[in-house]
N, C-alpha and C positions, 0 to 999 in steps of 0.2 A: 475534406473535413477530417479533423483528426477524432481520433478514438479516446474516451475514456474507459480504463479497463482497472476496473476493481482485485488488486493483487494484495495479498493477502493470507496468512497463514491460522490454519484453524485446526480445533481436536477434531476428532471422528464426530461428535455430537454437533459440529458448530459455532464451537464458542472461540473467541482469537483470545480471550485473557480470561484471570480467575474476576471475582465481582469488587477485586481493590486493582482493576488494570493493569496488574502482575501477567505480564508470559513469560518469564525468564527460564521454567519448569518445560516448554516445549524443544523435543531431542533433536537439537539441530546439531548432527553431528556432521563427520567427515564427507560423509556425501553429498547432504542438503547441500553443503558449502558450495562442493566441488558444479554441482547443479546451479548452482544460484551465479558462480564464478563464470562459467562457462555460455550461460546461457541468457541470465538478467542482471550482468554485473552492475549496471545502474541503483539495483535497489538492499545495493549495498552499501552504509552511513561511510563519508568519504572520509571517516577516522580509522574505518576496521578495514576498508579494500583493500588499502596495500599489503596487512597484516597475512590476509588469506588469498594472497596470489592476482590481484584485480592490477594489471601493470595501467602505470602513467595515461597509457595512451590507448588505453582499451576501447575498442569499438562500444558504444551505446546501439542497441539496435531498435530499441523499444521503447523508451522513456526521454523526452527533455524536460520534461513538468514535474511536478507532482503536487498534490494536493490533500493532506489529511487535517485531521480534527484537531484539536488541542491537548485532551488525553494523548495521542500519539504523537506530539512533539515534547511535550513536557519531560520525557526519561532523559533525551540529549540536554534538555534546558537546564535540570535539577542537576546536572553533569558540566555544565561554563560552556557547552556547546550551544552556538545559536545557531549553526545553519549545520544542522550534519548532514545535509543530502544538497553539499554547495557547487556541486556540478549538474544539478538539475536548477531549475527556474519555482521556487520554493513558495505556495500557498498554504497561509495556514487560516483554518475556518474558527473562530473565535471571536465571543463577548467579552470577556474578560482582560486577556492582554489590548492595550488600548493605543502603545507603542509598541513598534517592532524591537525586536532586542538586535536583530543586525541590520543593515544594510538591502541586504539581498532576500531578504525573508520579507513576502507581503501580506499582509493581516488583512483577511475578509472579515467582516465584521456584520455585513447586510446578506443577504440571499444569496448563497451558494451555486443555486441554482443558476442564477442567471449569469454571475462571474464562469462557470462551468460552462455554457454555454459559448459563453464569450470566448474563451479560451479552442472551445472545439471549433469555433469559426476562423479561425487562425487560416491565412491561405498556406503558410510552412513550419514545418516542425515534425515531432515526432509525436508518439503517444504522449495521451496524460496519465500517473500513473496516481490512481486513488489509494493512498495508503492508511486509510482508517479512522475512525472508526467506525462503529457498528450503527450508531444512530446517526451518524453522514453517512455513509452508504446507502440509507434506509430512506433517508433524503434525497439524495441525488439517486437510486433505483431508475426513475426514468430515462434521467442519462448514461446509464452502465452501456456501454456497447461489449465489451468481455469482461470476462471472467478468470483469472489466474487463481487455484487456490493450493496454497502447498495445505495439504491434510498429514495429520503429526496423528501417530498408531496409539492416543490417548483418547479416553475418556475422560471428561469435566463434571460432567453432570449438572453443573451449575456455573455461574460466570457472565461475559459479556459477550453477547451475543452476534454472529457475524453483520448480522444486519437487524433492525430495529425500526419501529416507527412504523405510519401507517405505508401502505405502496399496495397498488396491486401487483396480484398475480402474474409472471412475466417467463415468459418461455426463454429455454435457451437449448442451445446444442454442441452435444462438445465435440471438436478441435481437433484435440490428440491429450495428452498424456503418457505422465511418468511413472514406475514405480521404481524405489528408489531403493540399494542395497540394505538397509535398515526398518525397511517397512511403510517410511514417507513416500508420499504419492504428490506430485505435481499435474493437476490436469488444467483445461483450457477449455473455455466454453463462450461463444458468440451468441450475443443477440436472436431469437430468431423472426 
């Protein structure tokens, strides 16, 4: 059964955008990179890898999937990008786009849930990697098996929140963890 693990970047409070789904203000500097480079190069958009050191033939160790919301594809879209993450297997959860705009990009349209599912019953593959947003997440809660959250050393106070919507209550334990030369922290948490 493969994994789906909610990866994902957020302030100290919580929130992964401000409340117009701006993150661009989160300090993703030299390190994050070098972390993100070294360890989850997958969930780097396949226009900026090469930019920041992700070579050709970099091993994926973690991710063949991925699957976020529509708020979270829209910033490559408003940019003539239709697939930025075209070396993963690309889900996007949306009412609204009704055609895919590439090829290789497949639009859920019906219950997340149960395409999620379908996806974890997979007999090969790698991880699915939930990249956002806060009211998928908050949906799919049930099927999170981890937890990835790089936390950025801000305060928001207000914004979009990591997760959303009704769910209960749900245990987890972490992993391991980073903290990272500028104050970001990468930690890892499981199901329990």
């Amino acid at each position: 059964m493969r994994k789906l693990t909610y990866f994902v970047g957020a302030s100290l409070d919580g929130f992964i955008a401000d409340k117009d789904g701006n993150f661009d203000f989160f300090p993703v500097g030299e390190d994050v990179l070098a972390h993100l480079v070294s360890e989850y190069p997958e969930t780097l958009p396949a226009h900026v890898a090469p930019h920041v050191g992700v070579a050709p033939d970099a091993e994926f160790r973690h991710f063949d999937t991925i699957v976020m919301g529509r708020a979270t594809y829209d910033p490559a879209l408003r940019e003539g990008i239709t697939n930025p993450y075209s070396h993963l297997r690309t889900y996007v959860v949306t009412t609204s786009i009704t055609d895919s705009p590439d090829p290789e990009v497949t639009l859920i349209a019906g219950d997340p849930v149960a395409k999620v599912r379908a996806l974890k019953a997979e007999s090969t593959g790698k991880g699915i990697w939930l990249a956002g947003g806060g009211r998928l997440a908050g949906s799919l809660m049930a099927e999170i098996d981890e937890l990835v959250i790089k936390t950025y050393p801000i305060l928001m106070g207000t914004g979009i929140p990591m997760l959303s919507g009704g769910f209960e209550v749900t245990a987890f334990t972490r992993t391991g963890g980073t903290v990272l030369r500028h104050g970001a922290s990468v930690a890892t948490y499981r199901r329990t």
